[in-house]
N, C-alpha and C positions, 0 to 999 in steps of 0.2 A: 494475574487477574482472577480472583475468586466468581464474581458473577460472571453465569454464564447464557442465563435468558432472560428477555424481559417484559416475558409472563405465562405465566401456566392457564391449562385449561383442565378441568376434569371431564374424564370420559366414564361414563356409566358402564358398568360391567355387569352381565348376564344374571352374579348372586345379587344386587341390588348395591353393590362398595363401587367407588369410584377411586379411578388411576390416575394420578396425576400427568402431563401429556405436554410437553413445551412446544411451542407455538409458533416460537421466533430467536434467532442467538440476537443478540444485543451487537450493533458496529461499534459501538463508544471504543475507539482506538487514543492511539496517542500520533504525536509527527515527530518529523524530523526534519531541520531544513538542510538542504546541502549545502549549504555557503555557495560562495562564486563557482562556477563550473569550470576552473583554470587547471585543474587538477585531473591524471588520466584515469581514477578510480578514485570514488567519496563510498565510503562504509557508512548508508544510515540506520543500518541494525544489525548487529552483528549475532546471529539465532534465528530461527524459523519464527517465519511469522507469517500474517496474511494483509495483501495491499490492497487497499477501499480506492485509494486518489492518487492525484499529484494536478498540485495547482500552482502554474509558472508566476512567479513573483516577479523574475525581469526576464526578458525577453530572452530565447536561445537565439545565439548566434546563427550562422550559416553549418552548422555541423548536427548530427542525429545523436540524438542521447539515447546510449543502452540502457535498460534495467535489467542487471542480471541477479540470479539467484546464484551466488558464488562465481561463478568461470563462466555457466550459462544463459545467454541469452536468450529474456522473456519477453519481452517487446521494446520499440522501441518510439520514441518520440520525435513529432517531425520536426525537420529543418525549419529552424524561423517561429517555433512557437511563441506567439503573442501574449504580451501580460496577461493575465485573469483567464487565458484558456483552460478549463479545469477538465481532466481525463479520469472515469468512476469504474470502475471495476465492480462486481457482484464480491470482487473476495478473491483472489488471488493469492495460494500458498507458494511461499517461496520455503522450502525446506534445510538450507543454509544460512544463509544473509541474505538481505535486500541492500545492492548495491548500485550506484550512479555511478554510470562510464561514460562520459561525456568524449572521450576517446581524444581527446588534446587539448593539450595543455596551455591553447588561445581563444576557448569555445568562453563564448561569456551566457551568463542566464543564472536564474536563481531556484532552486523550485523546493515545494513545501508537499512531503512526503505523508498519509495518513496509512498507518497502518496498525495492526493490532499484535503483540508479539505473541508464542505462542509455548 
């Protein structure tokens, strides 16, 4: 992704020239969905990148969803999350992968990943 902010400001400088000074990083990310959560590991980007969301499209089962960044576990998601509960993060670097471990292979749930690659 070439853009990297989404707006500059100028700051005045002592001689009378102004600095250009960004303001704000842009979140315009991309997603990922994990398909069914039947599976004991879903790769939904496989490279460093940083997580804005995750918004449950079908309901998780009785089991906790990992998100890890490679092998490590970064948080996790409760037991029983309900449709439309959406979880926001300021930005979250995963420095490997961003990956879904739904940790068994009977766990049902859908979820839609926002993240930015990096």
């Amino acid at each position: 992704m070439s853009r990297t902010a989404t707006y500059m400001h100028w700051v005045p400088q002592a001689d009378g020239t102004s600095n250009a000074a960004t303001l704000g990083v842009h979140q315009e990310c991309q997603y990922g969905v994990s398909g069914a959560l039947t599976t004991d590991t879903i790769t939904i980007y496989n490279g460093p990148c940083i997580l804005y969301g995750i918004y449950v499209n079908a309901a998780i089962s009785a089991h906790t969803t990992v998100i890890k960044d490679g092998t490590t576990a970064v948080l996790s998601l409760p037991v029983s999350a309900a449709v439309g509960a959406m979880y926001t993060f300021p930005g979250i670097r995963f420095d490997t992968s961003l990956i879904c471990d739904p940790d068994d292979g009977t766990a049902t749930g859908n979820l839609t990943f926002a993240f930015r690659p990096l």
